[in-house]
C-alpha positions as CSV (number, residue, x, y, z in Angstrom):
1,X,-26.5,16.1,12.3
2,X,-25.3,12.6,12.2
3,X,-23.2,11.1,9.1
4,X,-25.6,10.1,6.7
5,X,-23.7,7.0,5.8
6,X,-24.0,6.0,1.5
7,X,-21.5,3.1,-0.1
8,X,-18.2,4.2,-1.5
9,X,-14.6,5.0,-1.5
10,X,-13.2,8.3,0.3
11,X,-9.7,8.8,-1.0
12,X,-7.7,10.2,1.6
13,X,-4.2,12.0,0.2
14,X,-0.9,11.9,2.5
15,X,0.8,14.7,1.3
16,X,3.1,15.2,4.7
17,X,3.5,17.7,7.4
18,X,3.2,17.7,11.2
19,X,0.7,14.8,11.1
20,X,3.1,12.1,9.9
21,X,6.4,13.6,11.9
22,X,8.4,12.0,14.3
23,X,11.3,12.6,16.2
24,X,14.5,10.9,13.9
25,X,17.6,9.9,14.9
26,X,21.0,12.1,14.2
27,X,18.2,14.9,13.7
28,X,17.6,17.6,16.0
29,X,13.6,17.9,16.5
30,X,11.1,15.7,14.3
31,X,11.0,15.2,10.6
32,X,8.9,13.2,8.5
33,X,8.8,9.8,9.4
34,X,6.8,7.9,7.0
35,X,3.9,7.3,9.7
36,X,1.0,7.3,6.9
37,X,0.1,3.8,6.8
38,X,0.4,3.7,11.0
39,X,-1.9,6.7,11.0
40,X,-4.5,4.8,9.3
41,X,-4.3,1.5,11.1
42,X,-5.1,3.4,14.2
43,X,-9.0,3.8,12.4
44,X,-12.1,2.5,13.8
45,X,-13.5,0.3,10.7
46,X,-15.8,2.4,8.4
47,X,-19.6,2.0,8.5
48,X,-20.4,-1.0,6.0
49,X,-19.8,-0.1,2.5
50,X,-17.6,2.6,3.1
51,X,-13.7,2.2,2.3
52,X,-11.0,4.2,2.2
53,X,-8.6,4.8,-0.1
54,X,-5.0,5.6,0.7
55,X,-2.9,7.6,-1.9
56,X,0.3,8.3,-0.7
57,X,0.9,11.6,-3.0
58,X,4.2,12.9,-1.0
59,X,6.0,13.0,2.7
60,X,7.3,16.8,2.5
61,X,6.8,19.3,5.3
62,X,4.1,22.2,4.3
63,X,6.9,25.0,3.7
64,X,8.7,22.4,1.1
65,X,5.0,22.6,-0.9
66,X,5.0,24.5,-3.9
67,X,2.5,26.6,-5.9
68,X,3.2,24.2,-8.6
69,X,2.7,21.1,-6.5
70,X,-0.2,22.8,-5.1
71,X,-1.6,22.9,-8.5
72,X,-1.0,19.7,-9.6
73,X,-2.6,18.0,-6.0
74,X,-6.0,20.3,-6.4
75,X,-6.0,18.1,-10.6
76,X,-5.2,14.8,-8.7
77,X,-8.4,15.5,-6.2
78,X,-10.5,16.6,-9.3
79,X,-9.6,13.3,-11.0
80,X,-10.6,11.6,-8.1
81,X,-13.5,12.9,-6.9
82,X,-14.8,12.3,-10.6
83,X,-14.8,9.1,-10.1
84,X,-18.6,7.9,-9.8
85,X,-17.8,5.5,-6.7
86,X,-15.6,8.2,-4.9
87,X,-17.7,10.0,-1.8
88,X,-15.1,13.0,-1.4
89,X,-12.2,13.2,-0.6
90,X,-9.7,14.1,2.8
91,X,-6.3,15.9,2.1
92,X,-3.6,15.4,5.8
93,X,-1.3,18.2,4.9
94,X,0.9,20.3,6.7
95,X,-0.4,23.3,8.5
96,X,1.8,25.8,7.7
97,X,0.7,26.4,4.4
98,X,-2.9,24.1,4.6
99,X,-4.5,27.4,3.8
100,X,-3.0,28.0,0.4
101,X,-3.4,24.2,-0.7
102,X,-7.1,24.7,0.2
103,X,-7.7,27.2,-1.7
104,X,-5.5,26.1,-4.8
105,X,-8.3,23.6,-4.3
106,X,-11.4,25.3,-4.2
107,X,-10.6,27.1,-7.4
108,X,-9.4,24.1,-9.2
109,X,-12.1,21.3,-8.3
110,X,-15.3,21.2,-10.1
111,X,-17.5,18.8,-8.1
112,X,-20.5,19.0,-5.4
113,X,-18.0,16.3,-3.7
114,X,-16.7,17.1,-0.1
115,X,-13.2,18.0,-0.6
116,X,-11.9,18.2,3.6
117,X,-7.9,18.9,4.3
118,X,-6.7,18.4,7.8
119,X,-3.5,18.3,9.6
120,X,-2.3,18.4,13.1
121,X,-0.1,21.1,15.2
122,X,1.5,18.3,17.1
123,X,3.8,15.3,16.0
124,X,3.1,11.6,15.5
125,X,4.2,10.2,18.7
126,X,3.9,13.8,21.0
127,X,2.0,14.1,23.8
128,X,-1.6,15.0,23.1
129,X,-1.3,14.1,19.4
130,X,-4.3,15.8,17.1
131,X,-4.1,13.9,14.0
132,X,-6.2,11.0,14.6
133,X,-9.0,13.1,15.7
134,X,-8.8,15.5,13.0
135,X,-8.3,12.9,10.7
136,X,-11.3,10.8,12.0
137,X,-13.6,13.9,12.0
138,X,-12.4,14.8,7.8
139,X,-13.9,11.5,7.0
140,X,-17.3,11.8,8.8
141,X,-17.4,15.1,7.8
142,X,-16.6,13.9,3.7
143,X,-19.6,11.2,5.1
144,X,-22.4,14.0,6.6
145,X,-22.1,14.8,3.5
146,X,-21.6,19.0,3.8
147,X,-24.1,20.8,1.5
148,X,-23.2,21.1,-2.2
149,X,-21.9,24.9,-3.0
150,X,-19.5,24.6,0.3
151,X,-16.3,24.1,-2.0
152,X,-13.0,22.8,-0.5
153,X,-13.0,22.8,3.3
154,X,-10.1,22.9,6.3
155,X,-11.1,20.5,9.3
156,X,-9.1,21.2,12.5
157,X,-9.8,21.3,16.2
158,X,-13.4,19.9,15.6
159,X,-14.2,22.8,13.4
160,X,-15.1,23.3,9.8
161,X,-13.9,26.5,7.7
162,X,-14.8,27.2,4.4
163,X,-11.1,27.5,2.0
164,X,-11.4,31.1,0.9
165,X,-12.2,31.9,4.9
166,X,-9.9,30.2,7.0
167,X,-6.2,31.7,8.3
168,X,-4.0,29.8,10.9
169,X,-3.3,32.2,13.6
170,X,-1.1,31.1,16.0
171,X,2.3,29.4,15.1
172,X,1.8,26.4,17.9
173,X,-1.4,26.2,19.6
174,X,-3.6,23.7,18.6
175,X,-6.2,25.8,18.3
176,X,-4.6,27.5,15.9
177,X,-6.8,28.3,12.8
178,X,-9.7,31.1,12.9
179,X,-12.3,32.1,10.1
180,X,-11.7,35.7,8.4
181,X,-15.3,37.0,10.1
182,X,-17.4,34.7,8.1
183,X,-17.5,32.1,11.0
184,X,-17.3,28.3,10.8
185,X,-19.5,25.8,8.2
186,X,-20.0,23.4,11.2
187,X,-18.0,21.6,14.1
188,X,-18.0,18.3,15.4
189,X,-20.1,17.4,18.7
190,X,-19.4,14.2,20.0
191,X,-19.1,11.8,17.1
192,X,-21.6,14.1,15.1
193,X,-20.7,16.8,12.4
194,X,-23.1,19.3,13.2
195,X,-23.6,21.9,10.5
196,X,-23.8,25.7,11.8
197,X,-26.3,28.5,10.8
198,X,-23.9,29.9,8.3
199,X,-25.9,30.3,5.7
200,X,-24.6,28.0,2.0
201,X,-25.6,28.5,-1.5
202,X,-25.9,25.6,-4.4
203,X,-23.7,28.0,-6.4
204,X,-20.6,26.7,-6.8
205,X,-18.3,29.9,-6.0
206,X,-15.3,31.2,-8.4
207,X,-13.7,28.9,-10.1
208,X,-10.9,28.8,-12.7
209,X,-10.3,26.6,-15.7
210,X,-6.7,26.6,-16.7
211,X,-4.4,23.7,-17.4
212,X,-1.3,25.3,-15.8
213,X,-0.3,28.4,-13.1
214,X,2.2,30.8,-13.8
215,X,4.5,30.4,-10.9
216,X,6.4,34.3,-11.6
217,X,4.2,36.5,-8.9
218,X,6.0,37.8,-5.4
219,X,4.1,38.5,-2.5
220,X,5.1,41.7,-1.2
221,X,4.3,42.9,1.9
222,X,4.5,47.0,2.8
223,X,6.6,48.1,5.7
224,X,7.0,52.1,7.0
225,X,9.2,53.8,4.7
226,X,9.4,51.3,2.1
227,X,10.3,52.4,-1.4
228,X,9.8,51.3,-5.2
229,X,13.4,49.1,-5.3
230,X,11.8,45.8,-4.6
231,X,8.9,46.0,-6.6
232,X,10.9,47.2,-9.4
233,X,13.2,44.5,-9.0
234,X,10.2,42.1,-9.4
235,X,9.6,43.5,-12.3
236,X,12.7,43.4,-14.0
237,X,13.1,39.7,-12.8
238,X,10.0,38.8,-15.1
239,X,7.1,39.1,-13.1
240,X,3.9,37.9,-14.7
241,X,1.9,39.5,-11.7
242,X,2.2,41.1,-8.4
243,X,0.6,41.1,-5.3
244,X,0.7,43.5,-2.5
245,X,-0.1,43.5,0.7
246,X,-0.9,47.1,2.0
247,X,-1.7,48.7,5.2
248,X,-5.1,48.6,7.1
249,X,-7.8,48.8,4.6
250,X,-4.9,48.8,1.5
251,X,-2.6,51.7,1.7
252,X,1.4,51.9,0.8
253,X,4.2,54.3,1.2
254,X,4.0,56.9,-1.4
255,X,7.9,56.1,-2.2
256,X,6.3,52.9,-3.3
257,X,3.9,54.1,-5.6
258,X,6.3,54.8,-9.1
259,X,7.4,51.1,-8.7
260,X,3.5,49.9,-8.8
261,X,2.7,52.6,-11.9
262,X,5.7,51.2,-13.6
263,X,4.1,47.5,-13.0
264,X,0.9,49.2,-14.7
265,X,2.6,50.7,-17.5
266,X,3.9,47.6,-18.6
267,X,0.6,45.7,-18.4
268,X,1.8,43.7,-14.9
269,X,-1.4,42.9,-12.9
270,X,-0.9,44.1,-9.7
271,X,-3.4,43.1,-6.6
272,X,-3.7,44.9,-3.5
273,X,-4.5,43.1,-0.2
274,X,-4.0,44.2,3.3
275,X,-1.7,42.6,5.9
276,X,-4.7,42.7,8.3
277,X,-6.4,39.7,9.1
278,X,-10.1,41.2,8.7
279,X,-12.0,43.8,7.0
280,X,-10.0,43.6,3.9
281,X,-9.2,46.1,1.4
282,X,-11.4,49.2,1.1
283,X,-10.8,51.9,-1.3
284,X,-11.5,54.7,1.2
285,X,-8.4,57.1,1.6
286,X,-7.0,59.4,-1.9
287,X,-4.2,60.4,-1.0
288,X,-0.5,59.3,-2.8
289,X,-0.6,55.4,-1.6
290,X,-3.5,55.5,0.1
291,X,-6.2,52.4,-1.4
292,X,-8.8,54.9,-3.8
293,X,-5.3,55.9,-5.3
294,X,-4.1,52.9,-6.4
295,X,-7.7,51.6,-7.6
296,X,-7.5,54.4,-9.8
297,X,-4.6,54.1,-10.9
298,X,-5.6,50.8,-12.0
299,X,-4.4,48.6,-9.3
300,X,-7.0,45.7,-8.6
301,X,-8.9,45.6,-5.5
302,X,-9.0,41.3,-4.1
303,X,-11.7,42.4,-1.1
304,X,-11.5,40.2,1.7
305,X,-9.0,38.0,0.3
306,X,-5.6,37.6,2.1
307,X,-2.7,38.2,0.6
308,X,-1.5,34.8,0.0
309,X,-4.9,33.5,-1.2
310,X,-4.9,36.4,-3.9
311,X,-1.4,35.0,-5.2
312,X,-3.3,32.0,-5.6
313,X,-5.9,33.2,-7.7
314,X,-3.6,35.4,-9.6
315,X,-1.4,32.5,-10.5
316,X,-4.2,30.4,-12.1
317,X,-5.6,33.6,-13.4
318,X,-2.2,34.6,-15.2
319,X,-2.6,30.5,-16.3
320,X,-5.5,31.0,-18.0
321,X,-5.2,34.6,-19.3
322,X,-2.9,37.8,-19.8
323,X,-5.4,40.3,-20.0
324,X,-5.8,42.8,-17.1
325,X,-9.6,43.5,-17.7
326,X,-10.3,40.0,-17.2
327,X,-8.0,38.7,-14.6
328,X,-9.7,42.1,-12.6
329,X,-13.2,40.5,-13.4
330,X,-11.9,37.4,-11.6
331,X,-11.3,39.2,-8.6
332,X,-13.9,42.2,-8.3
């Protein structure tokens, strides 16, 4: 399907990351290089009527990117994409965390707006550099326009995945992002986006209404023999919220299992993921640790949801409310 080209401004956000680096001088490897505005000279002009808008919102690599600033970007692209003139908008981002920003995103923005983020596994001036096209293909995508219900989306290697779906999978390839089994929203064919057979509703999918995150929820992931000490340290450090990622379809050590009932005693919402890519979690196995256990026990159950992505969501759950019964309804 061709762009279906209308007048207006896409706003297109440099937050930093891979797609701006280049190699720097006294530096071993590349850093960021304030290559934004170069990045964007290199553009074919827009289709008449169409501009873009540059918003140079920071120049830090991906890991430097916290949940906080995460937070605040996903306001910045609400703002904008209220904005009756304003088409959608592209995010260039690093990859390493381009997951997590996406889906800060599609929780936070409220708009039938395309909201695209893009990066590139290779550096400004390398050999074989994928920013431009990725970059190019964000914008006609933010043009096609993509259906209204698709939520925030991540663009790379001529594909388009859906936020709460998409997981990089390899540390340096440049094909390095996948779908978590619900397969692509549509891919680019020559200089066409080309939605797939995937199928999209009008509704416009969870989304949270909270004027700050709270930032005090680990990540834990499960290893053999592990035992309650750093969960309980999590909890005597403050934690608002904890979120574990299990084995296979959601199972922990039994050591570990006091240190999650003492989270639970003390009204700590505590999610269970899996460290597996697909499936999910499943509440299929009853003994100590095992998934049906620690659902009733009162542990909450995310689904599909990857670990990271459920900190998300439990963040700007725990930033709009402090009761378990509700923060579970957000996730089950």
């Amino acid at each position: 399907m061709a762009a279906s080209i209308r007048g207006g401004e896409v706003v297109v956000f440099f937050t930093g990351g891979t797609i701006g680096m280049s190699p720097v001088e006294g530096v071993h490897g590349v850093a960021p290089g304030g290559n934004f505005r170069k990045l964007l000279n290199e553009l074919a002009p827009q289709p008449d009527g169409v501009t873009l808008r540059p918003v140079q919102w920071s120049d830090k690599p991906s890991p430097h990117m916290t949940p906080e600033d995460m937070f605040r970007l996903a306001r910045d692209i609400q703002a904008a994409v209220d904005e009756e003139n304003v088409l959608g908008a592209v995010v260039l981002h690093g990859t390493d965390v381009l997951v997590e920003s996406a889906y800060m995103a599609d929780l936070i923005v409220q708009s039938p707006k395309p909201v695209l983020l893009t990066g590139s596994m290779r550096y400004y001036s390398e050999s074989g550099y994928d920013g431009l096209r990725n970059l190019i293909n964000a914008v006609r995508a933010v043009l096609l326009p993509l259906p209204p219900g698709t939520g925030a989306c991540v663009l790379m290697t001529d594909r388009i995945f859906a936020a709460r779906e998409a997981v990089k999978v390899n540390s340096l390839n440049v094909d390095a992002f996948e779908s978590r089994e619900a397969g692509v929203i549509g891919y680019v064919a020559g200089e066409s986006v080309v939605l797939a057979g995937c199928p999209l509703s009008d509704h416009p999918g969870l989304k949270i209404n909270t004027d700050h995150i709270e930032p005090n929820v680990p990540l834990i992931t499960s290893y053999t023999g592990m035992d309650s000490t750093i969960i309980d340290h999590a909890r005597e450090n403050g934690a608002k919220g904890l979120v574990i990622e299990g084995f296979g379809a959601g199972n922990v050590p039994p050591k570990a299992v006091p240190g999650i009932e003492r989270c639970l005693e003390a009204d700590i919402p505590v999610v269970l993921s899996t460290r597996c890519i697909e499936g999910g979690v499943w509440p299929i196995y009853g003994y100590p640790g095992g998934g049906a256990d620690l659902v009733d026990k009162g542990v909450i159950n995310c689904g599909r949801l990857g670990g990271a992505k459920a900190r998300i969501q439990l963040m700007l759950a725990l930033g709009m409310t402090d009761n378990v019964q509700e923060i579970r309804n957000l996730f089950e």
